[in-house]
Every structure is written in structure tokens, then in C-alpha cells.
ZADO-1210 file (C-alpha; in nm, 4 decimals, padded with zeros to 6 digits):
<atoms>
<atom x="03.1743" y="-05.9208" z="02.1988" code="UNK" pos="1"/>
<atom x="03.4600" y="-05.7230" z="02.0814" code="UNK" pos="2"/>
<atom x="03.3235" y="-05.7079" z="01.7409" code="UNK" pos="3"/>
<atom x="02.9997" y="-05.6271" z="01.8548" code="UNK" pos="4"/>
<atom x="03.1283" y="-05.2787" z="02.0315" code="UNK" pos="5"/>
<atom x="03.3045" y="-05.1964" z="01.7521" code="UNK" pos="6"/>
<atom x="02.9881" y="-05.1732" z="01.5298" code="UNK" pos="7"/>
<atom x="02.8331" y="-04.9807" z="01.7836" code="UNK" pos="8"/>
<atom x="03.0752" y="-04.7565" z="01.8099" code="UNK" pos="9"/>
<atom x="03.0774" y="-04.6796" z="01.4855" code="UNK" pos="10"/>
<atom x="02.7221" y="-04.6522" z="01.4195" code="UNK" pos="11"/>
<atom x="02.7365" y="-04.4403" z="01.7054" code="UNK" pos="12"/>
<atom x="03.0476" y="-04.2223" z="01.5415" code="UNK" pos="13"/>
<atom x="02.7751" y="-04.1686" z="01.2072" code="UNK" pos="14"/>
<atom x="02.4980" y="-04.0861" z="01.4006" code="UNK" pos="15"/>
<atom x="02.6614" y="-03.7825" z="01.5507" code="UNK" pos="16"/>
<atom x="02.8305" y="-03.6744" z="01.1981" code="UNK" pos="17"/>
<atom x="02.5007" y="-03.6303" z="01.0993" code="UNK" pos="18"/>
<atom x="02.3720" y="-03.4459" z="01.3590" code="UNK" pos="19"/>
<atom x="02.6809" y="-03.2529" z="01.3580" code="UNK" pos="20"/>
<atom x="02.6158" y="-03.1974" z="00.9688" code="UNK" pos="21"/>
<atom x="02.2040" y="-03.0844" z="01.0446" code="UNK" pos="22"/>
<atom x="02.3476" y="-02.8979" z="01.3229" code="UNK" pos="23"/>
<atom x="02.5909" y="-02.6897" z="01.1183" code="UNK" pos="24"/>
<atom x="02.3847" y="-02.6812" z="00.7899" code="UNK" pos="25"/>
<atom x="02.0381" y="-02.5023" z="01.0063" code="UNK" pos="26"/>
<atom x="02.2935" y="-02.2478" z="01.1330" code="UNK" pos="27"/>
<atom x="02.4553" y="-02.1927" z="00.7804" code="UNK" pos="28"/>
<atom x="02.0592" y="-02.2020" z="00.6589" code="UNK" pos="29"/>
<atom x="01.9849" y="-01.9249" z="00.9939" code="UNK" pos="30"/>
<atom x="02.3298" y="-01.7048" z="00.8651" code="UNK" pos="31"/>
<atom x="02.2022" y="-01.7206" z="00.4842" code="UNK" pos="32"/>
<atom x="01.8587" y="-01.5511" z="00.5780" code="UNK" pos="33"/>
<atom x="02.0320" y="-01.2296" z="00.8412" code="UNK" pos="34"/>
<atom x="02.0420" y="-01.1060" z="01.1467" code="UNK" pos="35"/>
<atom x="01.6738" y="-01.1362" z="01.2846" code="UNK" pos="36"/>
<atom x="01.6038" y="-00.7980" z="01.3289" code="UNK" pos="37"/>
<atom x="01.4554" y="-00.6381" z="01.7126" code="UNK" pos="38"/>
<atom x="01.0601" y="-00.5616" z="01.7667" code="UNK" pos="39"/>
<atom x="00.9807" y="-00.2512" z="01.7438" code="UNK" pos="40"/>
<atom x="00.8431" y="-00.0961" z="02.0327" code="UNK" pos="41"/>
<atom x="00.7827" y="00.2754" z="01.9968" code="UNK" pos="42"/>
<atom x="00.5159" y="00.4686" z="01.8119" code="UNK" pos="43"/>
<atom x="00.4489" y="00.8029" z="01.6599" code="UNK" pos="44"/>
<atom x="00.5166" y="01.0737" z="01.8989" code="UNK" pos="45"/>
<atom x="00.4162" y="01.4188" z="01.9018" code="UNK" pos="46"/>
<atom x="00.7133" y="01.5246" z="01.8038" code="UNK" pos="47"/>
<atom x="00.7650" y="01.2953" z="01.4828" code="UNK" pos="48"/>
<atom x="00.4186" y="01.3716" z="01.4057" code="UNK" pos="49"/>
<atom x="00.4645" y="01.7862" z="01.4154" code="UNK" pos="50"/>
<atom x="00.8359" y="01.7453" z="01.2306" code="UNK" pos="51"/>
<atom x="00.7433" y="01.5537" z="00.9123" code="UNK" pos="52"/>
<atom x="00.5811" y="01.7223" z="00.5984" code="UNK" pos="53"/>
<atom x="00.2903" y="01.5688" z="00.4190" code="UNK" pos="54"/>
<atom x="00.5515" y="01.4980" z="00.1515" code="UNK" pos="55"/>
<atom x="00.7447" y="01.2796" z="00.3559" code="UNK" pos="56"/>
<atom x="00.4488" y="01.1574" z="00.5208" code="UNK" pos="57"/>
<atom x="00.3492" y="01.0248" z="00.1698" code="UNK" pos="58"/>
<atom x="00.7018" y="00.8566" z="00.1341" code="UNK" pos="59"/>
<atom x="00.7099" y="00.7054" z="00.4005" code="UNK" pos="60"/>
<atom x="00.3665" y="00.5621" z="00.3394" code="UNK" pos="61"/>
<atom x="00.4880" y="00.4517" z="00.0017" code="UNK" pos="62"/>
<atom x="00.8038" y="00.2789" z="00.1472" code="UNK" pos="63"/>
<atom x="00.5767" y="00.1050" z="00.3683" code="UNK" pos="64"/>
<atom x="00.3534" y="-00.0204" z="00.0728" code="UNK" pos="65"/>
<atom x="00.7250" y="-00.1361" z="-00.1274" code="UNK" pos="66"/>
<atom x="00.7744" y="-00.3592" z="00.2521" code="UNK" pos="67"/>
<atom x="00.4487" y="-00.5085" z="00.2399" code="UNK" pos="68"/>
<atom x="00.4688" y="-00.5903" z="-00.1587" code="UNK" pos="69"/>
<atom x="00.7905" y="-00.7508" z="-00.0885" code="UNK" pos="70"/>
<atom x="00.6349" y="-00.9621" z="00.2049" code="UNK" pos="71"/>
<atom x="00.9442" y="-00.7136" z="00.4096" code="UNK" pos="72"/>
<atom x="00.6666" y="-00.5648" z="00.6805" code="UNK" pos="73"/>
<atom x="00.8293" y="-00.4567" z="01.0075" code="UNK" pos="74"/>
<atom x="00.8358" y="-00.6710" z="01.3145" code="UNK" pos="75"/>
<atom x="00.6106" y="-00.5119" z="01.5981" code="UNK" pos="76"/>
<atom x="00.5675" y="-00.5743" z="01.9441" code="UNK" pos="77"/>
<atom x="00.1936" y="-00.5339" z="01.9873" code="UNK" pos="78"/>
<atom x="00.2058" y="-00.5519" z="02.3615" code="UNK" pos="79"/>
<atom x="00.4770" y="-00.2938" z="02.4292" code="UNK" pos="80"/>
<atom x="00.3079" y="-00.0180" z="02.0982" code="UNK" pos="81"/>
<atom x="-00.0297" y="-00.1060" z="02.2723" code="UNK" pos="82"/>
<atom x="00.1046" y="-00.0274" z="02.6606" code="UNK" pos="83"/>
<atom x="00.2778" y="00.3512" z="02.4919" code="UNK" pos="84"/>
<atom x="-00.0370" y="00.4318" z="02.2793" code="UNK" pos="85"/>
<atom x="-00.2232" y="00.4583" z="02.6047" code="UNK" pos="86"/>
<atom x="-00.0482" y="00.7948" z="02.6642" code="UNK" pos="87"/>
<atom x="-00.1523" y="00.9437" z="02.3401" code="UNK" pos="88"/>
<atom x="-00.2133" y="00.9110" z="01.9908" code="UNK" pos="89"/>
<atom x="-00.0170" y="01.1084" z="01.6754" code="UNK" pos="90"/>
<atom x="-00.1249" y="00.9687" z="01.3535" code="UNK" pos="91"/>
<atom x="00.0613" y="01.0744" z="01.0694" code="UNK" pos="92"/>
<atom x="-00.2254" y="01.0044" z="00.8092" code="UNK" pos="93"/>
<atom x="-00.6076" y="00.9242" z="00.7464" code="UNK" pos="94"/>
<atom x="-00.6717" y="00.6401" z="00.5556" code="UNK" pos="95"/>
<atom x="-01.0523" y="00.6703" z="00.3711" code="UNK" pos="96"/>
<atom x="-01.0723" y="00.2868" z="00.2545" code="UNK" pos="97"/>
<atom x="-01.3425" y="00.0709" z="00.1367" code="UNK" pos="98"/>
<atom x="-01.4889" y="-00.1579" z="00.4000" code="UNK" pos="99"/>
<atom x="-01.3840" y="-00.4305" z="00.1627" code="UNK" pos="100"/>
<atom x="-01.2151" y="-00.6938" z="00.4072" code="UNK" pos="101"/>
<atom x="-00.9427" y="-00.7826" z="00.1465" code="UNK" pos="102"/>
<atom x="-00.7565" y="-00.4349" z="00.1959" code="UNK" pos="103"/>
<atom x="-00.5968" y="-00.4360" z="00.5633" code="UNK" pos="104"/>
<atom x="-00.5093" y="-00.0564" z="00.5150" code="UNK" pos="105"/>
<atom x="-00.2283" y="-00.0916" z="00.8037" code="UNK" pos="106"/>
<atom x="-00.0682" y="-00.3869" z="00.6482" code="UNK" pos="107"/>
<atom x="-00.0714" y="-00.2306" z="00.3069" code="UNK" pos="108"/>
<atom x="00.1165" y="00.0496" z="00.4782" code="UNK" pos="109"/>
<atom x="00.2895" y="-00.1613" z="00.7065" code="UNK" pos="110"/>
<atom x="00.2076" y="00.0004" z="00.9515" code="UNK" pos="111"/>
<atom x="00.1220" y="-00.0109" z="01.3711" code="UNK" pos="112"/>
<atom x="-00.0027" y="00.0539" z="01.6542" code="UNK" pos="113"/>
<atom x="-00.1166" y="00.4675" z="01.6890" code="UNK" pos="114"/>
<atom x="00.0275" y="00.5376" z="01.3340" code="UNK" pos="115"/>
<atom x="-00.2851" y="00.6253" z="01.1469" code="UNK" pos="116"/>
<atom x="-00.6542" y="00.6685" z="01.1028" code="UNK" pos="117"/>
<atom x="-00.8650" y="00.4749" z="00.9867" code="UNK" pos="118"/>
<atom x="-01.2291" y="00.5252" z="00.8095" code="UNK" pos="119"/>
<atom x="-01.4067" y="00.2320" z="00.6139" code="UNK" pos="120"/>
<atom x="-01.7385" y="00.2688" z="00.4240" code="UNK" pos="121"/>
<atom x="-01.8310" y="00.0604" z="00.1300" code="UNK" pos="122"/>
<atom x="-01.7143" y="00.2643" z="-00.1613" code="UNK" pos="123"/>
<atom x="-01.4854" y="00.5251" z="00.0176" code="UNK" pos="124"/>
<atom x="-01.7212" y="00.7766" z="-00.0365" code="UNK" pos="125"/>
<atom x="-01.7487" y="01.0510" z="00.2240" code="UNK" pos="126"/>
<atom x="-02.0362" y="01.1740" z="00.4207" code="UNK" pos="127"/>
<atom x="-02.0871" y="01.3911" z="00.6806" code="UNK" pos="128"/>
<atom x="-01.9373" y="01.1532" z="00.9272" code="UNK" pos="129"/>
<atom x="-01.6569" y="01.0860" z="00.7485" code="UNK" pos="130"/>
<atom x="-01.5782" y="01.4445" z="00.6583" code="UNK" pos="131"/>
<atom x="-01.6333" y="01.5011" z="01.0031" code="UNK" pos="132"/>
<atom x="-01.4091" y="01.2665" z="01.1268" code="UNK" pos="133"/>
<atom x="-01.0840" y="01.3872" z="00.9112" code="UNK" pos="134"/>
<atom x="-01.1761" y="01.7230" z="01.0487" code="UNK" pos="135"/>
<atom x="-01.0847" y="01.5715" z="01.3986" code="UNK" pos="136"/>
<atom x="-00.7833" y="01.3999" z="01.2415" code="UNK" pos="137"/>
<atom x="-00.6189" y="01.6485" z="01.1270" code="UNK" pos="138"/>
<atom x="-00.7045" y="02.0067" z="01.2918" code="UNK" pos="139"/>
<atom x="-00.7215" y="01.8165" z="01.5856" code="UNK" pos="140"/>
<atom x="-00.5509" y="01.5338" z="01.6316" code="UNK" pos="141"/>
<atom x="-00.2676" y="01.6865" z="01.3807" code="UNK" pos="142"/>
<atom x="-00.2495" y="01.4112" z="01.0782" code="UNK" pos="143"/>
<atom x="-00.1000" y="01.5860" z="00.7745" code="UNK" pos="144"/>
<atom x="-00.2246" y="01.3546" z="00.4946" code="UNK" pos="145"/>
<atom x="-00.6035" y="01.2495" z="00.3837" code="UNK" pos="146"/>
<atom x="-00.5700" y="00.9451" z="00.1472" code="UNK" pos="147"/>
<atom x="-00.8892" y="00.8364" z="-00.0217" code="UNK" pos="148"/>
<atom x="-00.7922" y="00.4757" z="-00.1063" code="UNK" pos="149"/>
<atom x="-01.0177" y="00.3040" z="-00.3837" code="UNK" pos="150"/>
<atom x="-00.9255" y="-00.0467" z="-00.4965" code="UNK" pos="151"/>
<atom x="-00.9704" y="-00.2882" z="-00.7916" code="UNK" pos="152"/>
<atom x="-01.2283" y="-00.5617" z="-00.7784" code="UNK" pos="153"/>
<atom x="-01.4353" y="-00.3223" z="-00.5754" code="UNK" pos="154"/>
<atom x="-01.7696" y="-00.4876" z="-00.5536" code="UNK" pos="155"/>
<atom x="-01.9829" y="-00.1161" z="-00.4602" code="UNK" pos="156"/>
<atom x="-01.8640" y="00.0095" z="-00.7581" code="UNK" pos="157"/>
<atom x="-01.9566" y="-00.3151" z="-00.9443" code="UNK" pos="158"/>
<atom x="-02.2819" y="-00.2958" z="-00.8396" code="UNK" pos="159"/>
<atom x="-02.3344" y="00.0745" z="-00.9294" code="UNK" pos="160"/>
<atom x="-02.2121" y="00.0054" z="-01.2774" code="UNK" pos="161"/>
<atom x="-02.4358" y="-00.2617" z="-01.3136" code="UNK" pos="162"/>
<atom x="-02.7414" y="-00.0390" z="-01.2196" code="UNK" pos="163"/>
<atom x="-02.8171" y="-00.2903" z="-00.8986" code="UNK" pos="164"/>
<atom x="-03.1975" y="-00.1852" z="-00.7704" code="UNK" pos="165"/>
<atom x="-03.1055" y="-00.2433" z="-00.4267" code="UNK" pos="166"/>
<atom x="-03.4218" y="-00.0278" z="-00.3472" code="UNK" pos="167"/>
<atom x="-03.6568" y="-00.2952" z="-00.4719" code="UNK" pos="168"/>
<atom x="-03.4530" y="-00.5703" z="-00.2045" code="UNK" pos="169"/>
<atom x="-03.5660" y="-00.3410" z="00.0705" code="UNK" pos="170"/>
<atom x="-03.2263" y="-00.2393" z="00.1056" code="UNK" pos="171"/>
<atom x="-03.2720" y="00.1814" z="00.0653" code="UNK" pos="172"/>
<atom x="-02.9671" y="00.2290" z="00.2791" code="UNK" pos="173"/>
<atom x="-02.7514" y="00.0726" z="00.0097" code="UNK" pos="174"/>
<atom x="-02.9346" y="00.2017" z="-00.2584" code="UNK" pos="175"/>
<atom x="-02.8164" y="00.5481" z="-00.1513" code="UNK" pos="176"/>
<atom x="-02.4878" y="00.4625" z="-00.1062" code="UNK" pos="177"/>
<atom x="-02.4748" y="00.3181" z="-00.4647" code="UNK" pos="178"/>
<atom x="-02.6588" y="00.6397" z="-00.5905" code="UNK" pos="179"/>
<atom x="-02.3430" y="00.8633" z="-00.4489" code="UNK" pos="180"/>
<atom x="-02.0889" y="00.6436" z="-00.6509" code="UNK" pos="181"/>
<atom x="-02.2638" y="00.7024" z="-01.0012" code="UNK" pos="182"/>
<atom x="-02.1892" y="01.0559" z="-01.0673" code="UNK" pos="183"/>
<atom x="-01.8632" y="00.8757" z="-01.1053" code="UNK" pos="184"/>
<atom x="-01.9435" y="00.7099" z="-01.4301" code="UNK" pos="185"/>
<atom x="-02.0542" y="01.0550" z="-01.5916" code="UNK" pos="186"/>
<atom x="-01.8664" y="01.1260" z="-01.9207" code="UNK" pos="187"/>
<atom x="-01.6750" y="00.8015" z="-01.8982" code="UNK" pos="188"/>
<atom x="-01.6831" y="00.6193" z="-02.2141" code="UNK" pos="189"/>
<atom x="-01.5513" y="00.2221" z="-02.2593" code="UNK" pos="190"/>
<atom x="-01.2555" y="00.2024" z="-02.5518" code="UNK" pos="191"/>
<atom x="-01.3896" y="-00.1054" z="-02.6215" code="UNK" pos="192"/>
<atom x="-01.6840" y="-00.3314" z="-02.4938" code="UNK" pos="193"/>
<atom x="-02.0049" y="-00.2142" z="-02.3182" code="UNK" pos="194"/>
<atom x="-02.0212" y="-00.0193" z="-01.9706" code="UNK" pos="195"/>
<atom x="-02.0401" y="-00.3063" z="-01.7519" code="UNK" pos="196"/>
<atom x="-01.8475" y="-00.4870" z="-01.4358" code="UNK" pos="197"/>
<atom x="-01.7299" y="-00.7259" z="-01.7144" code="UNK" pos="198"/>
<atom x="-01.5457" y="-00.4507" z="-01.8760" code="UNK" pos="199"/>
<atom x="-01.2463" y="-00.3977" z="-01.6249" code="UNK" pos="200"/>
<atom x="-01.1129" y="-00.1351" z="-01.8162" code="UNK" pos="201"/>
<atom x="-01.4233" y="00.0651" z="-01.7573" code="UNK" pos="202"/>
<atom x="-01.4533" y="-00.0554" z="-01.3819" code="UNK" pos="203"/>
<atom x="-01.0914" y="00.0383" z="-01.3016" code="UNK" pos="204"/>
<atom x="-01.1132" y="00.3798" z="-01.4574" code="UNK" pos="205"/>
<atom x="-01.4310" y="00.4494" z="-01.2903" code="UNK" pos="206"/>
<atom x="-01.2670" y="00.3336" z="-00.9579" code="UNK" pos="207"/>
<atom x="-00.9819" y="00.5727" z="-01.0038" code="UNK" pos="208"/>
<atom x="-01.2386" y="00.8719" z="-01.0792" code="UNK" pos="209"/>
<atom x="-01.4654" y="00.7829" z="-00.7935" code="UNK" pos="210"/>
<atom x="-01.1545" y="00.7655" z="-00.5411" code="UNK" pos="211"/>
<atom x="-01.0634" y="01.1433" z="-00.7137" code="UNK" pos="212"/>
<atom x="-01.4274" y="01.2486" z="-00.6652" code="UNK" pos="213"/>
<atom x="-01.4358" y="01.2124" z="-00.3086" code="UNK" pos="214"/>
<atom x="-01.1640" y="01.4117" z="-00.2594" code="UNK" pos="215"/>
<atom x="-01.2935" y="01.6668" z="-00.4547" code="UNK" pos="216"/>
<atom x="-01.6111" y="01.6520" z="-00.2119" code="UNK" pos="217"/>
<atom x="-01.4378" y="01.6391" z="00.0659" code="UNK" pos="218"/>
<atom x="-01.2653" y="01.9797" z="-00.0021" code="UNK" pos="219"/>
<atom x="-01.5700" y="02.0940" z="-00.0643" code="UNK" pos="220"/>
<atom x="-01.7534" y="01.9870" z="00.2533" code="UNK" pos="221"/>
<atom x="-01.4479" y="02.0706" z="00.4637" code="UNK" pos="222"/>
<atom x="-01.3592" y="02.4512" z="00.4203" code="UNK" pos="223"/>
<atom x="-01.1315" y="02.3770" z="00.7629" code="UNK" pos="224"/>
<atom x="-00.9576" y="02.1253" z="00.5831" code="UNK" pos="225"/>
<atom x="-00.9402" y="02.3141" z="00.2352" code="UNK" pos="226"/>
<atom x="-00.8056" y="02.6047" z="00.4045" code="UNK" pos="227"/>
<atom x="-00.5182" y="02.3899" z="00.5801" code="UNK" pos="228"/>
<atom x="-00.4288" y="02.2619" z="00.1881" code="UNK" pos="229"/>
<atom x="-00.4302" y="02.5737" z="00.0851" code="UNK" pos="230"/>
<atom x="-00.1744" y="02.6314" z="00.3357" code="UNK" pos="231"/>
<atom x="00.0957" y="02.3163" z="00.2607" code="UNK" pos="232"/>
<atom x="-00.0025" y="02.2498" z="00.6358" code="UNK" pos="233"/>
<atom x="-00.2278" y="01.8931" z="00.5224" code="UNK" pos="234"/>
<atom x="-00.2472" y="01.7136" z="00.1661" code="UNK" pos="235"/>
<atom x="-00.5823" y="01.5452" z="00.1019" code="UNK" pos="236"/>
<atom x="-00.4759" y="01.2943" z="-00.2028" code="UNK" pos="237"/>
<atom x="-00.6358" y="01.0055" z="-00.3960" code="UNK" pos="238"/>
<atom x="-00.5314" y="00.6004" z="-00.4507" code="UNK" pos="239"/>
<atom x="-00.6434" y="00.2934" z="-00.5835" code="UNK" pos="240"/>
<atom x="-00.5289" y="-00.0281" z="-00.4393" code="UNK" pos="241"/>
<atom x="-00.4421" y="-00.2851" z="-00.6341" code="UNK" pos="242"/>
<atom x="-00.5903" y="-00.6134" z="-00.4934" code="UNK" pos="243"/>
<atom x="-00.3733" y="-00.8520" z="-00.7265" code="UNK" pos="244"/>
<atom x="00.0072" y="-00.7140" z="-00.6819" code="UNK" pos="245"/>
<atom x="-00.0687" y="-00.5270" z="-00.3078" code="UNK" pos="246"/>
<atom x="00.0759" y="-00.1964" z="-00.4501" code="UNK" pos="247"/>
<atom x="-00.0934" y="00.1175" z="-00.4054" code="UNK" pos="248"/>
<atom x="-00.1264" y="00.3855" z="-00.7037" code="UNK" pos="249"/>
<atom x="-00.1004" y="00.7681" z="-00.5718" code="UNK" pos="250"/>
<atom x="-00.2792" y="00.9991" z="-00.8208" code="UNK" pos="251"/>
</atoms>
């Protein structure tokens, strides 16, 4: 009988080293990775909003895009950004993306609740909705940046290279949205290879010119918002995603 406590206790005595051991090794493991840093609660205010230049707006955004590269995206708390915002939105930007549903434009900017616009139409071209829109944004609402975001693998543009008759699919809407993005492919000739989607050479560069063409138009269509560019008060700029590293190219 005596024996028999013995072994117990000692299997006993080695089951709690180990635990001891896990116990010590998942906080070493906990200490190894940081601090876990708070939620963040708060959102743009008015006064962050009127006190940052379009420069540093731009920065910023960039820094954002370097956290969510880096899989480093701030921690929110949704519930507490979502109960402020109710008192008022400040935006610092407008974001003109793509409707393409690979390119969360707040996570490639890691960014939150109230912290920017947002506009989505198949081939970030503008309109008169659009234009319309970033007029509100920005002489209204006070947003200091306009970013036209294009983005690799971007299957509008694919389909306007490729000369797509969406007309003859009874799809005329489309077909005049693809009509808009091939004035980008003017005066763009391949290096190498033929113009086609295959080539993604050709494709990327006329991505990048079709982002830059749009905001080009958009000057044009807005004299409000050409005016405030004029005067260093806004920046209306162009970018192209990239859909295989998550980094965003200013131009």
C-alpha cells in the first residue's frame, strides 16, 4: 500500500511539472509576441480633419497601406467608433475604387469607422454621380484628398482590352461603361506581344493610365473641386492597387 502511494505521488509530482512547464512556456510564448495593444475607440474629429494637410493626409494613408501589407492593421472597437460616428462624420479622404470585391479599400488603408469615403464603380471611372459625390466630400463634408484607386487583375479593363461586345449580350449598360475605359488604350503601344489581357504589361500600363485619366476628368467636370487644387486646400491624385503584394502605388 505504501508502495502504491508512492507511485502516485510521484506521477502526481510529473503531472504538475508539466503543467507548470505549459504554464510558464504560453506566458514566455504571450511575452515573446508584446503587450496586446488597447481598441481603439475614437474617430476623425472635426478638428483632426480641418488640422491635417492633404500631404499628411496622403502619409498617413500610406502608413496605413505599410500596416495592412505587414498584416500590422489597428485593433478597432466597432461598437464604441460606430456609437461616436453617430454625432458626425470627418473623412479625411475619398477613395474612387473599383467595385472589384478583392480590394477592401478600408483595410488596404487600415482604416475605420467615419475615416473616409467611399465610391465603387466597375472601372473607377467617374460620372456625374461620382463627380458629384466628391463634390459633397470635400466642399462639403471637408475631405482633403480624392484618390482614384485602379488595381491589377482588373477584369473591366480586361474586358475593354479585349474588345468584349457586351452590347450584343443585351448588356448596353456595361457596354458603355467599357466604352469610357478605352480612350485609355489610345497611343499605348505593347514592348512586346500583342494588345491583349494576356499581355500584362500592356494591361497594367493601361490600368495605371486609365486610373490617371479619371482624374484628369474629374478636374475637368468639377471646376469646384479644380479650383480648391488650385488652391493646396484638396489634392485629387491617382493609384493602382496591387492585388498580389496589397501595396498601393501613388502616381
Amino acid at each position: 500500500m505504501k508502495k502504491l502511494t508512492k507511485i502516485l505521488s510521484v506521477a502526481i509530482l510529473a503531472i504538475t511539472i508539466v503543467a507548470c512547464n505549459e504554464t510558464v512556456k504560453e506566458t514566455t510564448d504571450t511575452v515573446s509576441i508584446g503587450i496586446e495593444k488597447p481598441l481603439v475607440k475614437s474617430i476623425m474629429t472635426a478638428e483632426e480633419q480641418q488640422s491635417m494637410s492633404p500631404d499628411e493626409i496622403i502619409g498617413r494613408l500610406k502608413k496605413g497601406n505599410e500596416n495592412f501589407v505587414n498584416n500590422m492593421v489597428t485593433e478597432r472597437d466597432h461598437s464604441a467608433q460606430r456609437r461616436l460616428a453617430m454625432i458626425g462624420q470627418y473623412p479625411q479622404a475619398i477613395v474612387l475604387s473599383c467595385v472589384d470585391s478583392r480590394v477592401p479599400v478600408e483595410d488596404v488603408f487600415d482604416l475605420g469607422i467615419g475615416d473616409v469615403f467611399v465610391a465603387r464603380v466597375a472601372g473607377n471611372i467617374e460620372n456625374a454621380d461620382i463627380v458629384g459625390s466628391m463634390e459633397f466630400a470635400t466642399a462639403v463634408a471637408g475631405s482633403k484628398v480624392v484618390i482614384v484607386m485602379g488595381h491589377t487583375s482588373c477584369g473591366a479593363v480586361k474586358h475593354a482590352i479585349d474588345n468584349t461586345d457586351a452590347a450584343s449580350m443585351d448588356m448596353m449598360a456595361l457596354q458603355n461603361l467599357l466604352d469610357e475605359i478605352r480612350p485609355s488604350m489610345e497611343g499605348i503601344v505593347p514592348d512586346t506581344g500583342e494588345i491583349s489581357s494576356d499581355n500584362k504589361k500592356y494591361m497594367d500600363r493601361v490600368i495605371t493610365v486609365n486610373a490617371d485619366k479619371t482624374v484628369k476628368d474629374i478636374r475637368i467636370a468639377s471646376p469646384k473641386m479644380a479650383s480648391l487644387e488650385k488652391e493646396g486646400k484638396i489634392k485629387i491624385v491617382a493609384a493602382v492597387y496591387n492585388m498580389s503584394t496589397g501595396k498601393v502605388e501613388f502616381l
